[in-house]
N, C-alpha and C positions, 0 to 999 in steps of 0.2 A: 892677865886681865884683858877682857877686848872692849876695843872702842866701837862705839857706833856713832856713823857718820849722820847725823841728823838732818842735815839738808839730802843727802840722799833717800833718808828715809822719809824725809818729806815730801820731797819728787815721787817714790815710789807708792807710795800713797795716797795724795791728792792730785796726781800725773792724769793723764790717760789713756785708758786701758789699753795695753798689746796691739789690739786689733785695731786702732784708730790713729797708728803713726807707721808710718812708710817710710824705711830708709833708702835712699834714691838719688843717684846723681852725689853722691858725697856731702849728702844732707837730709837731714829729719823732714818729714811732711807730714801735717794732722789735719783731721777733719773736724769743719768746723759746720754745724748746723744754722741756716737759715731759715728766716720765715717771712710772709704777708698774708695779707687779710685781703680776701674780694667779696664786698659784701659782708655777710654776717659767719662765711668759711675761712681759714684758716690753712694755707698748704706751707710746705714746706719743703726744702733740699738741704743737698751737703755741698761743701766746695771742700779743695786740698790748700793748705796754704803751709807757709813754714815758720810761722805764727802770729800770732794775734793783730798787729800791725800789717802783717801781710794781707791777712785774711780781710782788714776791715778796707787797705787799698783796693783788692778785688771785689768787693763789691761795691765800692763808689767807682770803678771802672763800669761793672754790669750796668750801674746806673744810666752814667752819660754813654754807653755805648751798646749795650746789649740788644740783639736781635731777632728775630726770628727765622733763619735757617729754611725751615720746612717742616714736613711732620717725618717722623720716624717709620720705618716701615720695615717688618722682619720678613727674609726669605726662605724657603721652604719650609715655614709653620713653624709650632712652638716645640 
């Protein structure tokens, strides 16, 4: 007779996909999508966190602290 592990099967399931967890440093990291509104447009990014708690720390960090750098700039073309 074989068991099935049902919380596994539930993780594997309503988890997320393959390609949106990085094992790194001796731990899981997922990607989490953000968003804002300017105006009547809508943009968006991703950030990596190692979850959900994480992820909502680093963005109330972007908040009080995030900056702007400069612009980006690629060398010898695309």
């Amino acid at each position: 007779m074989d068991v099935i592990d049902l919380q596994a099967e539930r993780e594997r399931r309503d988890g997320p996909d393959p390609e949106h967890v990085v094992t790194e440093g001796g731990g899981k990291w997922y990607k989490f999508a953000l968003s804002y509104k300017d105006d009547d447009k809508q943009y968006g990014l991703h950030i990596w966190a190692t979850d959900f708690a994480d992820a909502e720390r680093r963005v109330r960090l972007m908040r009080d602290g995030l900056k702007l750098d400069g612009q980006v700039y690629v060398s010898g073309g695309f």
